[in-house]
DRENDO-1510 file (C-alpha; in Angstrom, 1 decimal, always signed):
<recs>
REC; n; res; u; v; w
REC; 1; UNK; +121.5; -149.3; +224.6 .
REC; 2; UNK; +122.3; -147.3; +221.5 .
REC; 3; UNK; +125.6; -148.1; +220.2 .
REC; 4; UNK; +127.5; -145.3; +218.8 .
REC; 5; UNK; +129.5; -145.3; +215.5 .
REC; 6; UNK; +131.9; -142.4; +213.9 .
REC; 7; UNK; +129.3; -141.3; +211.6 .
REC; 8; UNK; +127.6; -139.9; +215.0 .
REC; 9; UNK; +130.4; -138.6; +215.8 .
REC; 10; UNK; +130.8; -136.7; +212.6 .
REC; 11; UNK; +127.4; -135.2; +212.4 .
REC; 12; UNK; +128.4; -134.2; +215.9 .
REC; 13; UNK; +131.7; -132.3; +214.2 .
REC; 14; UNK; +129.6; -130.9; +211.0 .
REC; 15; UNK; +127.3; -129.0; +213.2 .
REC; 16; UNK; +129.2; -127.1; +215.4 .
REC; 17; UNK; +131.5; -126.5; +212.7 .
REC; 18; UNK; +128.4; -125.2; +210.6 .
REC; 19; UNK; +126.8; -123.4; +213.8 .
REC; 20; UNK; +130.5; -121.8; +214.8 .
REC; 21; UNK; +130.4; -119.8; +210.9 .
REC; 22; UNK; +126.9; -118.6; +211.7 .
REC; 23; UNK; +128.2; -117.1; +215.0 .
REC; 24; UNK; +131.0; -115.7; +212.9 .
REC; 25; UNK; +129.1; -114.4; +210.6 .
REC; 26; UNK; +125.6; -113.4; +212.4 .
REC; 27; UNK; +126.1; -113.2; +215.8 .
REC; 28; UNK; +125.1; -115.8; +219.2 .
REC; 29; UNK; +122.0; -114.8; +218.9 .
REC; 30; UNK; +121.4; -116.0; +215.4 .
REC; 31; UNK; +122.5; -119.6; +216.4 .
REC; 32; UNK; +122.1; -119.8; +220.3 .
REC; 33; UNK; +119.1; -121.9; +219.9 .
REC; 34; UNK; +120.1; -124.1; +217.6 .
REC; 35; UNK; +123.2; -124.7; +219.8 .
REC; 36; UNK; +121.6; -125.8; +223.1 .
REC; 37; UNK; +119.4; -128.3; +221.1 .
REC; 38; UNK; +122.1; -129.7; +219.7 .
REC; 39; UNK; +124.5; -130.0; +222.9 .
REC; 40; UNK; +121.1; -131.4; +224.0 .
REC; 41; UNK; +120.8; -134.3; +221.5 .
REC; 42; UNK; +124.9; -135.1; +221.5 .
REC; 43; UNK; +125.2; -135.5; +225.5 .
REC; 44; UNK; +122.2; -138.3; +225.0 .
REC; 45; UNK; +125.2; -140.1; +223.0 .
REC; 46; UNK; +127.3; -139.9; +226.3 .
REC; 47; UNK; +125.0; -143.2; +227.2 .
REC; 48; UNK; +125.7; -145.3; +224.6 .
REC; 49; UNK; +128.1; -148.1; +223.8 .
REC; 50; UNK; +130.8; -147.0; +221.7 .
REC; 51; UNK; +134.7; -148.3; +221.4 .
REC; 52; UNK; +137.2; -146.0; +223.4 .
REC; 53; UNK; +138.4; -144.3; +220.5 .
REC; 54; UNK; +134.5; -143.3; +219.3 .
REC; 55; UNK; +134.1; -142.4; +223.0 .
REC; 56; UNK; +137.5; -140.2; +223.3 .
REC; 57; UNK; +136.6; -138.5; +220.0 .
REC; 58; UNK; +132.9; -138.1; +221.2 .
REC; 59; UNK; +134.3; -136.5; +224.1 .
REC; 60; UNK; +136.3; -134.2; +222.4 .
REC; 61; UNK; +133.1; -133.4; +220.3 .
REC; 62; UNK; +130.7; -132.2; +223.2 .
REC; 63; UNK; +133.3; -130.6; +224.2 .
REC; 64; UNK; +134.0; -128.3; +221.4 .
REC; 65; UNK; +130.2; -128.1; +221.1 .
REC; 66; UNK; +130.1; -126.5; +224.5 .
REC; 67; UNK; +132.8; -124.5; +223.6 .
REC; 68; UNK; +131.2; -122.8; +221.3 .
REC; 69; UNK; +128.0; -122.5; +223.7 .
REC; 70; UNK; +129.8; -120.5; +226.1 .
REC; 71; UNK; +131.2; -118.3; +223.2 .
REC; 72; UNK; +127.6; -117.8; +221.7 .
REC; 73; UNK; +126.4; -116.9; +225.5 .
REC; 74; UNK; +129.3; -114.6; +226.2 .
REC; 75; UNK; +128.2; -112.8; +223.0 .
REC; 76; UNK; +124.7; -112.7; +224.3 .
REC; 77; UNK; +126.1; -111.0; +227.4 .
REC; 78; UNK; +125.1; -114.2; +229.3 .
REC; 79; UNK; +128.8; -114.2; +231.2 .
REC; 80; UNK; +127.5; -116.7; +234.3 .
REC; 81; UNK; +126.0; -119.0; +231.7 .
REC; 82; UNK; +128.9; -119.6; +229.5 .
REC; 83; UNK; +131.0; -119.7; +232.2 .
REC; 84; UNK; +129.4; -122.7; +233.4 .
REC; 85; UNK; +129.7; -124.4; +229.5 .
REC; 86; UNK; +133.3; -123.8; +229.1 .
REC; 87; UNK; +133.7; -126.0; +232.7 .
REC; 88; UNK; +132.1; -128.3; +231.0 .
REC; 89; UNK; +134.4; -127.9; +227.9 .
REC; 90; UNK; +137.4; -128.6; +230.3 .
REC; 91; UNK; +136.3; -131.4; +231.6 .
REC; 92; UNK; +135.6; -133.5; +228.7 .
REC; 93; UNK; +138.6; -131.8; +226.8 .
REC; 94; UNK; +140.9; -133.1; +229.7 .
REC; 95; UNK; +139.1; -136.7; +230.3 .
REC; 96; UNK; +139.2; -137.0; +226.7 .
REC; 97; UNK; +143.1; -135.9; +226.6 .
REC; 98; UNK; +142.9; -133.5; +224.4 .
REC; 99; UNK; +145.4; -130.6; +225.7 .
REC; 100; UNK; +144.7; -128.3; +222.7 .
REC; 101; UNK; +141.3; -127.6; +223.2 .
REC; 102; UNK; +141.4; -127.2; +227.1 .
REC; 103; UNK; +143.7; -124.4; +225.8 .
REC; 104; UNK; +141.3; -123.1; +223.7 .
REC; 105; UNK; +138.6; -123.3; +226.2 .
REC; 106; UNK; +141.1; -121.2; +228.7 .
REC; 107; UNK; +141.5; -118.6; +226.1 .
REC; 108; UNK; +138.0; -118.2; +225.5 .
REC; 109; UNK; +137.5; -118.2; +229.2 .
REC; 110; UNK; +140.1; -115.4; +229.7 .
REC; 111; UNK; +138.4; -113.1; +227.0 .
REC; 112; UNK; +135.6; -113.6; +228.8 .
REC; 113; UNK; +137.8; -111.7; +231.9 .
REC; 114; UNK; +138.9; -109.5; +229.7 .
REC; 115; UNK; +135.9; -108.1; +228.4 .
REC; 116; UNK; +134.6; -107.5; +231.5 .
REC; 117; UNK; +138.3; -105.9; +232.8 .
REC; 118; UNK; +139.0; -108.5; +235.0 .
REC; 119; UNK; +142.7; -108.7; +234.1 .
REC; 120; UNK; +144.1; -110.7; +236.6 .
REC; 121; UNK; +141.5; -113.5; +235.7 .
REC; 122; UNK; +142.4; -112.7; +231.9 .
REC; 123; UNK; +145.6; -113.0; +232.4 .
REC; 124; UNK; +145.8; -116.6; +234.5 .
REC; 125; UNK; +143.4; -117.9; +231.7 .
REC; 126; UNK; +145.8; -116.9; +229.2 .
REC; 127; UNK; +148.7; -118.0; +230.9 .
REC; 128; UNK; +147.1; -121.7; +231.5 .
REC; 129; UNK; +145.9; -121.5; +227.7 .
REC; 130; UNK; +149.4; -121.1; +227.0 .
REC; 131; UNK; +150.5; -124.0; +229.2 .
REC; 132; UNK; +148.5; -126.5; +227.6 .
REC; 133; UNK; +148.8; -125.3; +224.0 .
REC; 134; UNK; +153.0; -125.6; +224.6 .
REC; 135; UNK; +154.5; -126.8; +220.8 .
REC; 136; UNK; +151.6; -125.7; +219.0 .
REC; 137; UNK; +152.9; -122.5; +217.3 .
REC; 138; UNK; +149.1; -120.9; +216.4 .
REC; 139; UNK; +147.5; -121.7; +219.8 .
REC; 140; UNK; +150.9; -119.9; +221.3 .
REC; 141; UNK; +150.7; -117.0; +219.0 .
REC; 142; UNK; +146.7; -116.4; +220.0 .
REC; 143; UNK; +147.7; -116.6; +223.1 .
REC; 144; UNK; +150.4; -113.8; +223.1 .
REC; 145; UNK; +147.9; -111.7; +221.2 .
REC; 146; UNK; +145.8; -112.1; +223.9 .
REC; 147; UNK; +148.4; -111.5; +226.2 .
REC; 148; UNK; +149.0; -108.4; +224.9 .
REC; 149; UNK; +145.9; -106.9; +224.1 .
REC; 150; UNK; +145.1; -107.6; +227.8 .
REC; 151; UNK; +148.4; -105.5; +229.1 .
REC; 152; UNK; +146.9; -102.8; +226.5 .
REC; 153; UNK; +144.1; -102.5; +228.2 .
REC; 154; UNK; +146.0; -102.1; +231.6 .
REC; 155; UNK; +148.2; -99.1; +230.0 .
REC; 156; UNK; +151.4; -101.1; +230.2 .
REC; 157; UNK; +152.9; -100.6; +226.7 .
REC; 158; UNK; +155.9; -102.5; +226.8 .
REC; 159; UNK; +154.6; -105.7; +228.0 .
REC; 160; UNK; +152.2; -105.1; +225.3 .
REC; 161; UNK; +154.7; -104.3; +222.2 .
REC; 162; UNK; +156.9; -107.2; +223.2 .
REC; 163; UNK; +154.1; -109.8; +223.0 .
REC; 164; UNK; +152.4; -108.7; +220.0 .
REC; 165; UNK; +155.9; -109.1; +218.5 .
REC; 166; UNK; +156.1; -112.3; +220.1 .
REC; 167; UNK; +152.9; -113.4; +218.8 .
REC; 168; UNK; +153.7; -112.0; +215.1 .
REC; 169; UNK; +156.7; -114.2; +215.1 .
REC; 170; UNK; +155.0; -117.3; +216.5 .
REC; 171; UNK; +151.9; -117.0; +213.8 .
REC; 172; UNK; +154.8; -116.5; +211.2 .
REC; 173; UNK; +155.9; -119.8; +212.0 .
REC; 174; UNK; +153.2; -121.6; +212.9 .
REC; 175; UNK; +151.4; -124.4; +210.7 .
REC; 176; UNK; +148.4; -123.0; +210.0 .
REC; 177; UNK; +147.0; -126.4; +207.8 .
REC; 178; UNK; +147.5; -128.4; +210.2 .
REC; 179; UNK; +145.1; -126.5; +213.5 .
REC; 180; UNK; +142.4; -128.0; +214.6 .
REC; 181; UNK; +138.9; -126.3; +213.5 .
REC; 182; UNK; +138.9; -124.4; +217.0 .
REC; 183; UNK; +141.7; -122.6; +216.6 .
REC; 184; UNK; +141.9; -122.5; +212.2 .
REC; 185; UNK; +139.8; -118.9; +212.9 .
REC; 186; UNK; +142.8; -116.8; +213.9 .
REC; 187; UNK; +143.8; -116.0; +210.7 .
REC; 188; UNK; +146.9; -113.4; +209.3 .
REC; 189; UNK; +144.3; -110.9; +209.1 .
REC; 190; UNK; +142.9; -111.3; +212.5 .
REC; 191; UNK; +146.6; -110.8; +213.9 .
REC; 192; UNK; +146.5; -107.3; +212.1 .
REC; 193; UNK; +143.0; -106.2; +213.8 .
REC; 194; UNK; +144.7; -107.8; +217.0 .
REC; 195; UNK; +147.8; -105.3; +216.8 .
REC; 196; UNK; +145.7; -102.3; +215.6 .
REC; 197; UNK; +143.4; -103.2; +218.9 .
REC; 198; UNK; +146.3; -103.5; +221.1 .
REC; 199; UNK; +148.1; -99.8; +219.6 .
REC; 200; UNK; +144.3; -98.8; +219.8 .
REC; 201; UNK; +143.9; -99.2; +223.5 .
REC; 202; UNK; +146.9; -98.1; +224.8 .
REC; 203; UNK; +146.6; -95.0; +223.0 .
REC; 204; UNK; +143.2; -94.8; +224.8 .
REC; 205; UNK; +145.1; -95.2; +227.7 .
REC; 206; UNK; +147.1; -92.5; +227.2 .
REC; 207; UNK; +149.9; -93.2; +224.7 .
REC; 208; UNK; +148.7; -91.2; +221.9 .
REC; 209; UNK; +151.3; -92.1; +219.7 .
REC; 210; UNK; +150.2; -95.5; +219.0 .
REC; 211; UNK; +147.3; -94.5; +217.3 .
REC; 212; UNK; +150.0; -93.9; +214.1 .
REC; 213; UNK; +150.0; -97.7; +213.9 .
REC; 214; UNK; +146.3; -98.5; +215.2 .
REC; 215; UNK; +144.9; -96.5; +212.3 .
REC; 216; UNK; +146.8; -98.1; +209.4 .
REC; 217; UNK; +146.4; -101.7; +211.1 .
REC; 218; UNK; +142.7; -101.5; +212.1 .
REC; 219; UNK; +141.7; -100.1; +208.2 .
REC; 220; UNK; +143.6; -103.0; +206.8 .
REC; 221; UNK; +141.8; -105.7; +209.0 .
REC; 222; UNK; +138.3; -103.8; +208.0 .
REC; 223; UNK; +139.3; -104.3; +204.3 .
REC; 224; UNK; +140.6; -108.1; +205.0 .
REC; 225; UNK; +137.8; -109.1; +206.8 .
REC; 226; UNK; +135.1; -111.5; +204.1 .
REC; 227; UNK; +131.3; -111.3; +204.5 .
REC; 228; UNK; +131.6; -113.8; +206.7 .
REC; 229; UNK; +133.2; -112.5; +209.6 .
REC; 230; UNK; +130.9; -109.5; +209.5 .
REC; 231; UNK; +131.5; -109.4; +213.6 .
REC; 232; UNK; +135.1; -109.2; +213.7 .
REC; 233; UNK; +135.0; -106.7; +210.6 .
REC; 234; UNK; +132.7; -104.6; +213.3 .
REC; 235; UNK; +134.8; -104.7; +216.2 .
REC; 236; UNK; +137.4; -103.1; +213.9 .
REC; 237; UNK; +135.9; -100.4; +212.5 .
REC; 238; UNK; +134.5; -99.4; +215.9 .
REC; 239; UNK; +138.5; -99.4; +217.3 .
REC; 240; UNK; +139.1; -97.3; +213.9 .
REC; 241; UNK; +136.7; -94.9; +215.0 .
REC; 242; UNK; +137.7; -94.4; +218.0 .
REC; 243; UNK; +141.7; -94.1; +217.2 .
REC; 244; UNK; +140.8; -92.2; +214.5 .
REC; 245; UNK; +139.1; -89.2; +217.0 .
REC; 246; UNK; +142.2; -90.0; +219.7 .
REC; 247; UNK; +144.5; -89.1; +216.1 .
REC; 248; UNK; +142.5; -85.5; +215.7 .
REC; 249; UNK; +140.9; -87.5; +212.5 .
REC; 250; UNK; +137.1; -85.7; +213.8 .
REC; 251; UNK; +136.1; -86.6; +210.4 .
REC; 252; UNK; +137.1; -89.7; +209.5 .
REC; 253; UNK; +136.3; -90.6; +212.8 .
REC; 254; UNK; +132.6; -89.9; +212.8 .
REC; 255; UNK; +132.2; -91.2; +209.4 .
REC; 256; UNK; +133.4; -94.6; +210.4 .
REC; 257; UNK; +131.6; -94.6; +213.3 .
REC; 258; UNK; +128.7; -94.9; +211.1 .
REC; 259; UNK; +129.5; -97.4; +208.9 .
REC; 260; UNK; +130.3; -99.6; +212.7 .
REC; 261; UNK; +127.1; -98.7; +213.7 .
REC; 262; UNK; +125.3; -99.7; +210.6 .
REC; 263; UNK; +127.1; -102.9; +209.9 .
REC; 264; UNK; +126.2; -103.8; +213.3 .
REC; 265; UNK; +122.3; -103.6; +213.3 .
REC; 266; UNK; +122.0; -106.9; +212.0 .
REC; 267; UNK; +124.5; -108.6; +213.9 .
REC; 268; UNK; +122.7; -110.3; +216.8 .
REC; 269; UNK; +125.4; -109.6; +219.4 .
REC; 270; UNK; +125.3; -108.1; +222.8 .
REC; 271; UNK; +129.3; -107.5; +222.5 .
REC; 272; UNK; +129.2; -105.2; +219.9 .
REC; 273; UNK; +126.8; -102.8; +221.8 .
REC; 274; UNK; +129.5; -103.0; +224.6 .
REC; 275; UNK; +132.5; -102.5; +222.6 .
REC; 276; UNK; +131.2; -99.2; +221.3 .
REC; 277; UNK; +131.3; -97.5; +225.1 .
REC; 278; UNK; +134.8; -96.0; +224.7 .
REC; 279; UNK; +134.2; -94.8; +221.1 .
REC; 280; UNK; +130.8; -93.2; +222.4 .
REC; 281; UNK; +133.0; -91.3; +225.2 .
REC; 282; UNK; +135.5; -90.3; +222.7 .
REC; 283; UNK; +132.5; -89.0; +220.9 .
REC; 284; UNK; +130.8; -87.2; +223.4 .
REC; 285; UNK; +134.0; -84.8; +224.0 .
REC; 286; UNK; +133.7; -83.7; +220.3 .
REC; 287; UNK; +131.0; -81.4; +219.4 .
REC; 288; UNK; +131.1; -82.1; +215.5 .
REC; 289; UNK; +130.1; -85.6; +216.6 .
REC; 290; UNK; +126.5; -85.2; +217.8 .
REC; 291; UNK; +125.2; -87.1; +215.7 .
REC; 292; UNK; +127.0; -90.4; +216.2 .
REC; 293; UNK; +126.7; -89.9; +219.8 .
REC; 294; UNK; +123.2; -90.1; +219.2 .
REC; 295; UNK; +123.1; -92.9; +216.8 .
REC; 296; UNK; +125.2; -95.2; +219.4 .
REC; 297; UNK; +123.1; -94.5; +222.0 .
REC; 298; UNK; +120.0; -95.9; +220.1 .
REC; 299; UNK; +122.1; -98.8; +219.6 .
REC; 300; UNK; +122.0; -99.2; +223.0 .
REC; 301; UNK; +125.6; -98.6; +223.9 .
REC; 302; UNK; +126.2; -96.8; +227.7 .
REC; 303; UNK; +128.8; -94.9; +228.1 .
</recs>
């Protein structure tokens, strides 16, 4: 049998923290591939001889690698099929002991739900993320960001304000340096994008006074967000579009929507297709926005 040292282990950890930047950056379709044959080669390891502590962080290895397999499928609209990684995540995160990434697989499990508006399914996969991430101020604080982006999208504002503010005061506390690589990508400027989303959707739901602080967040996240998180940066811009047409802002509103759609185009990412169905709805009841209607729906966005 093969015995198994740290430096395994490590080239384990350098991949998926190399593969997890390309997803960031390019999309789950630009690294899905690479992914599987890597989860592939690592669960071979499983069969060799290694100490307990290789095996416990080897475990804890695979199971951040599937982690970020069911993220890359859930980005590839593949919902069944990530599903079924991230149960795999859980179980070696838990056998290996490791409480803060079984929280982190729960929270990508309940955004998962979420994008698919199962909120009571969001919402318990929240809730057990925050149950297993309990003294860790950052995994709390994406958690009640989470929390309240999911009460956004169910119209209930003052669940929502009180848990972004939670979640602003936990992040502002929280010691960012010392998170583990999982949970290092929730940056200060991904909190902003997470308010302007949360003010965003429940002035979509009606409230259309929150789009006076969606508008000002979301366009500071779009201007905070590096090359690298070219995703994130177009999830933003399509939530500024859309708050921008809810604000009367016909304009600005179609001219973002353009910059979204072209920054998207070479983003290999079923997601951002499917995030652009309530800005092409808001579009279709404006006439002056023809155009973009038409542009999203080569895309390949359905309203």
């Amino acid at each position: 049998m093969t015995h198994i040292g740290a430096a395994d282990v490590a080239g384990l950890e350098a991949a998926t923290h190399t593969l997890r930047a390309l997803d960031y950056e390019h999309g789950g379709g630009a690294c899905a591939d690479a992914v599987l044959a890597q989860l592939s080669t690592g669960r071979r390891l499983l069969g060799g001889i290694a100490s307990t502590e290789i095996r416990t962080r080897l475990h804890v290895a695979l199971a951040d690698l599937h982690n970020l397999a069911g993220w890359i499928l859930f980005d590839l609209g593949r919902a069944e099929a990530a599903r079924s990684h991230f149960d795999s995540a859980l179980e070696l995160a838990l056998a290996a002991g490791n409480d803060s990434l079984a929280a982190n697989v729960h929270y990508r499990l309940g955004r998962v739900f979420l994008h698919h508006n199962a909120f009571g399914a969001a919402l318990r996969e929240f809730e057990a993320s925050g149950q297993a991430a309990a003294g860790s101020g950052l995994e709390l604080a994406i958690v009640d960001a989470n929390l309240a982006w999911t009460h956004a999208k169910m119209g209930s504002s003052t669940d929502a304000t009180r848990l972004l503010a939670r979640a602003q005061e936990g992040f502002a506390e929280a010691d960012i340096a010392a998170a583990p690589d999982w949970a290092r990508f929730f940056t200060a400027n991904d909190l902003v994008a997470m308010a302007g989303t949360v003010h965003a959707d429940l002035a979509e739901a009606g409230e259309l006074s929150h789009v006076e602080e969606a508008v000002p967040a979301l366009s500071e996240a779009v201007e905070g967000y590096p090359e690298d998180m070219a995703r994130s940066r177009v999830f933003c811009l399509i939530s500024l579009s859309t708050a921008s047409f809810l604000a009367g802002e016909v304009e600005e509103g179609v001219e973002v929507g353009h910059t979204a759609v072209r920054e998207a185009i070479p983003i290999r990412s079923v997601r951002t297709a499917d995030r652009m169905r309530p800005l092409l709805r808001v579009a279709r009841g404006c006439g002056e926005a023809r155009g973009l209607v038409e542009l999203i729906e080569e895309f390949g966005a359905s309203a």
